[in-house]
C-alpha positions in Angstrom: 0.0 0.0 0.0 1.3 3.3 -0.8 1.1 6.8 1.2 0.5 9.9 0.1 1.9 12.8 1.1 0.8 16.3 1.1 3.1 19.0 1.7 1.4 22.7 2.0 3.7 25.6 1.6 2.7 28.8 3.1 4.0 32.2 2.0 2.8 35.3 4.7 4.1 38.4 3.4 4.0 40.5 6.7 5.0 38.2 9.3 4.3 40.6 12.0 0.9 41.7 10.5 -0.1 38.1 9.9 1.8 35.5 12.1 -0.3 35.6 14.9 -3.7 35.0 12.6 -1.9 31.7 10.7 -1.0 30.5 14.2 -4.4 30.7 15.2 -5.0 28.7 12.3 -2.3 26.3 12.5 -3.3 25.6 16.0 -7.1 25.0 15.4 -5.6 22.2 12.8 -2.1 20.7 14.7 -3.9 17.5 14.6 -3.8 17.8 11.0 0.0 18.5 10.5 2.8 15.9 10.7 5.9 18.1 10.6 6.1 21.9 10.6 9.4 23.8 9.0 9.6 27.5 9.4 12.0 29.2 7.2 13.0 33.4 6.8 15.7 35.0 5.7 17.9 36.9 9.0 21.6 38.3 9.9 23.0 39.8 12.4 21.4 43.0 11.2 18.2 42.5 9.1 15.0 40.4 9.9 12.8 39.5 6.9 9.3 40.8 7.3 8.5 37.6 4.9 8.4 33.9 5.7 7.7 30.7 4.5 6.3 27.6 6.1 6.2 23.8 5.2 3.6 21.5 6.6 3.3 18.2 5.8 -0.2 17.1 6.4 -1.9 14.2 7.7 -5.3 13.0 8.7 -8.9 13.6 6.9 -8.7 15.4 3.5 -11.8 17.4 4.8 -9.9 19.0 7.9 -6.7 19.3 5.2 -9.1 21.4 2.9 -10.8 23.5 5.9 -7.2 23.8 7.0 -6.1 25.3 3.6 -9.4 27.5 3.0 -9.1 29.3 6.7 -5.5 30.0 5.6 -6.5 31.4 2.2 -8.4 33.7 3.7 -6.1 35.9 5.6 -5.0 38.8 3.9 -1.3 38.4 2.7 -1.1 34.8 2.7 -0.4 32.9 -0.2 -0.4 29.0 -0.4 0.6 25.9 -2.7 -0.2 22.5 -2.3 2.0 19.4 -3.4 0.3 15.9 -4.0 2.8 13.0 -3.9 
């Protein structure tokens, strides 16, 4: 038998704007997400206002698709989904 594997990539444009809205989010679904990977761009003297998250999701493909339509609907957020 073979698993699937669905990996959700989500791009917030103003992570101080929007952070606290897709962790709301993330939080109301965590039973929905295998493994979570945070990623934006710092230095020693510059913070990104941007970031990027991976989720690789698990569970119902209901609660996925709620997951990814409460997501969609924050302003500044952008996502892409990957089927394998």
């Amino acid at each position: 038998m073979e698993n699937n594997h669905t990996i959700l990539g989500i791009k917030i444009t103003d992570r101080i704007k929007e952070a606290g809205e897709v962790q709301r989010v993330l939080t109301r679904y965590g039973c929905s997400i295998k493994t979570r990977l945070g990623l934006h761009e710092v230095s020693d003297d510059y913070c990104s206002s941007s970031g990027l998250i991976l989720l690789e999701l698990t569970g119902p493909a209901d609660d996925q698709a709620k997951l990814h339509d409460e997501l969609v609907k924050i302003p500044g957020v952008i996502t892409r989904r990957m089927d394998f």
